[in-house]
N, C-alpha and C positions, 0 to 999 in steps of 0.2 A: 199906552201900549207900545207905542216905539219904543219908548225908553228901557221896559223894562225888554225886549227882544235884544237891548242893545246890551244887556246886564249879562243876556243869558247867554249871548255870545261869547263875552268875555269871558265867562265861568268857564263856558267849556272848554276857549281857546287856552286859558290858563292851566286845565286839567292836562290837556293835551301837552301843552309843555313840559309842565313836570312829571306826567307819564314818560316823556322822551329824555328827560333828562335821568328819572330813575334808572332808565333801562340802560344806559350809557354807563353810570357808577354802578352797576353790576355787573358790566362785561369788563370793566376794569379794574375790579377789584382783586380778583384770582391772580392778575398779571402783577399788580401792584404788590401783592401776599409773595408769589411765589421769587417777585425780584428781590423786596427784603430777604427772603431768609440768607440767612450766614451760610456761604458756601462749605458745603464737608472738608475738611481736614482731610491733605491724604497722608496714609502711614509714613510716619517719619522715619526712614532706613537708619537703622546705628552702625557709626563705620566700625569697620576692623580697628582694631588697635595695631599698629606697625611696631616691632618690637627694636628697642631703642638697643643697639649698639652698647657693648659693656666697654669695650677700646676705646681711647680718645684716638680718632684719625687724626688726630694734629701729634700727638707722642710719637717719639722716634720707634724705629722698630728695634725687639729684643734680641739680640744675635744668639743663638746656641752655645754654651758649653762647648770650648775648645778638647779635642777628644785624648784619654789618658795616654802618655805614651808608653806607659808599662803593661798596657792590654793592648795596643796595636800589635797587629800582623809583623816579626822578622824576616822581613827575605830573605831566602837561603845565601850564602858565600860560594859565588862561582867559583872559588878558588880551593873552596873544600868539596875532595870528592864524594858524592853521595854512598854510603852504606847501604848495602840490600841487607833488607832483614834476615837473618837467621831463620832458615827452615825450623819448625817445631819437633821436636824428636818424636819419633813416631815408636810406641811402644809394641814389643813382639804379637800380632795376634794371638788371642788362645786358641787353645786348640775345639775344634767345632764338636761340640756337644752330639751334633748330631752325625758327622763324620764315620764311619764303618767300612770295614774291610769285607771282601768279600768272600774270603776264604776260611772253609771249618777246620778245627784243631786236626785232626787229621792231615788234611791237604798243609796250611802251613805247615805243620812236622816235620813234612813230605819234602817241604821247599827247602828250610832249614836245615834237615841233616844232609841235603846235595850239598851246602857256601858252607856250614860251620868248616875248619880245622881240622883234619883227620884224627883220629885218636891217638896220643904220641906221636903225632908229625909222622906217621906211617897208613898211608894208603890200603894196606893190610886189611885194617883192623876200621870198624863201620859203626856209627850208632844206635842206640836199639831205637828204635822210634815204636815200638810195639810197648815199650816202658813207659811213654807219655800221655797213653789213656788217664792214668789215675791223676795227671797233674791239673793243679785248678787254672794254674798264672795264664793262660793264652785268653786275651777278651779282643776279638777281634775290633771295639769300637774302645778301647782304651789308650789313651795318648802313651801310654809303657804296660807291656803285658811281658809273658816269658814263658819258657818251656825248655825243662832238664832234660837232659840226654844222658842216660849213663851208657860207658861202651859195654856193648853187644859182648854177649858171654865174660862180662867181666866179675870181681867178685866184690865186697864191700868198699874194699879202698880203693877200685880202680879209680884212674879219672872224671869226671863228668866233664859236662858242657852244659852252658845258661845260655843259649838264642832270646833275644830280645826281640822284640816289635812293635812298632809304633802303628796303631789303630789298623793292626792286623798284616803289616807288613812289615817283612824279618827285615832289620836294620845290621845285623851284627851280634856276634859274642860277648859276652856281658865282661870278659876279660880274655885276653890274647893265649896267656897259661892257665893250662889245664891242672884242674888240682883234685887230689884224690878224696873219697866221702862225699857221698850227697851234702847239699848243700840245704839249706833250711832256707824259703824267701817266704814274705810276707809281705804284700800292699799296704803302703801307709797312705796311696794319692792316686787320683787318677794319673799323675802322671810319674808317678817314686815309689819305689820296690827298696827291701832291706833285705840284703842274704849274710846270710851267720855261715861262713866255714869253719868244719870239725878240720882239724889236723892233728897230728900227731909231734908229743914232745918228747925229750929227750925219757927213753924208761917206758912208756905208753905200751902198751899191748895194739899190737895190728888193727883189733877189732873194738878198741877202747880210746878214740882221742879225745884227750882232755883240751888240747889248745881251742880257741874260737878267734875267729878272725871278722869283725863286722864293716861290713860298704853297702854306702847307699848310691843309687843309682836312678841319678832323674832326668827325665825328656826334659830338652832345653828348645823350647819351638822359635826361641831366635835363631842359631846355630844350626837347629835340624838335627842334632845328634845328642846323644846320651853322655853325661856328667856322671862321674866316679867320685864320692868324698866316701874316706875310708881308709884300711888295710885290708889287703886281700892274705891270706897265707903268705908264709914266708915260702920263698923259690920253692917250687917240690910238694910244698906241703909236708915235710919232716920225710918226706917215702922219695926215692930216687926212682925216676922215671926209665930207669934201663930196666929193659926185659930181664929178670933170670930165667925165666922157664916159657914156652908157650906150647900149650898140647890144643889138641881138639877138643870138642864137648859137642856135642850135638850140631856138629856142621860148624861149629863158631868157635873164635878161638877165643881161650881162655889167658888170663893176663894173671903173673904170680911177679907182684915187684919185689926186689930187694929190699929190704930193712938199711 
């Protein structure tokens, strides 16, 4: 009996052991497991590429192109005096399209036969301005207009007179000598008239002249005044300008020239 109590101690003492030793490799196992593993990888960063230089730093450096001397800048020659440019010529303004006088054929008439010329250089003798109704030539906004005068109680051959005007202001007599016969005008421009004088030639009946005499006459807006290219009648117009007769006629005197 002792012996076998001594058995049974053993047994258990020996259980006891290896229960303590089991329990010992199991708390160490998880530690032994988790130190093996292979540590994680951390992400391996990929560097920048640094970009390589196309230059060799050790080559000399390249100097520029020495610059053309036939495209460089001339310095002026202090010794030559400088030239101011020439003004641009400056052309005549025209005349303004829109420009207008402000006086009716009437009223200029009125102005006109006061300045023109007496009739025959004789204060006497007046123009008829009551004749000027039917005439078309006055446009008060035309760069050259016009208006005949014939004298007052005169008879076909008497004198007349052309008043001109420039956009409705009388500038002047279309010629300095008075010549007998209405005169024929006609507008080629707003700014140029053409008048045809009847005269009288050698043999001509009083009341029948064959001569014609043609001028033109055009506003010159550099100048301000009126151009004559032409023949006007010869001196007289073929009729001598001395009175032979003057009688009355209804308050006005009447004009009978020489032949």
């Amino acid at each position: 009996m002792p012996e076998r109590s001594k058995v049974l101690r053993g047994v258990v003492a020996l259980a006891a052991v290896l229960s303590v030793v089991t329990g010992c490799a199991a708390e160490t196992r998880p530690e032994a497991s988790a130190s093996s593993a292979p540590p994680s990888a951390a992400p391996s960063a990929t560097p920048t590429a640094v970009p390589t230089p196309t230059t060799d730093p050790a080559a000399p450096a390249t100097e520029p192109p020495a610059p053309d001397p036939s495209t460089a800048p001339v310095a002026p020659d202090p010794s030559t005096p400088e030239t101011a440019p020439s003004a641009p010529s400056t052309p005549p303004p025209p005349s303004d399209p829109g420009a207008c006088g402000t006086l009716t054929r009437d009223e200029a008439a009125a102005v006109a036969a006061q300045r023109l010329p007496p009739p025959l250089g004789d204060d006497y003798f007046t123009w008829d301005t009551t004749a000027t109704a039917a005439d078309p030539g006055y446009d008060p906004c035309a760069a050259l207009s016009w208006i005949v005068f014939p004298l007052a109680g005169g008879t076909g051959s008497s004198p007349n007179a052309i008043a001109l005007f420039h956009e409705g202001e009388y500038v002047g007599p279309a010629t300095e000598e008075q010549y007998g016969f209405r005169p024929a005008v006609e507008r080629l421009s707003d700014d140029s008239i053409r008048v045809t004088y009847p005269y009288l030639l050698d043999g001509d009946a009083n009341a029948d002249p064959q001569g014609q005499a043609v001028a033109r006459f055009t506003w010159d807006a550099e100048t301000q005044s009126v151009q004559m290219d032409g023949n006007p009648p010869p001196s007289g117009g073929g009729v001598t300008a001395a009175m032979n007769e003057v009688t009355e006629t209804s308050g006005a005197p009447e004009i009978i020239l020489a032949m």
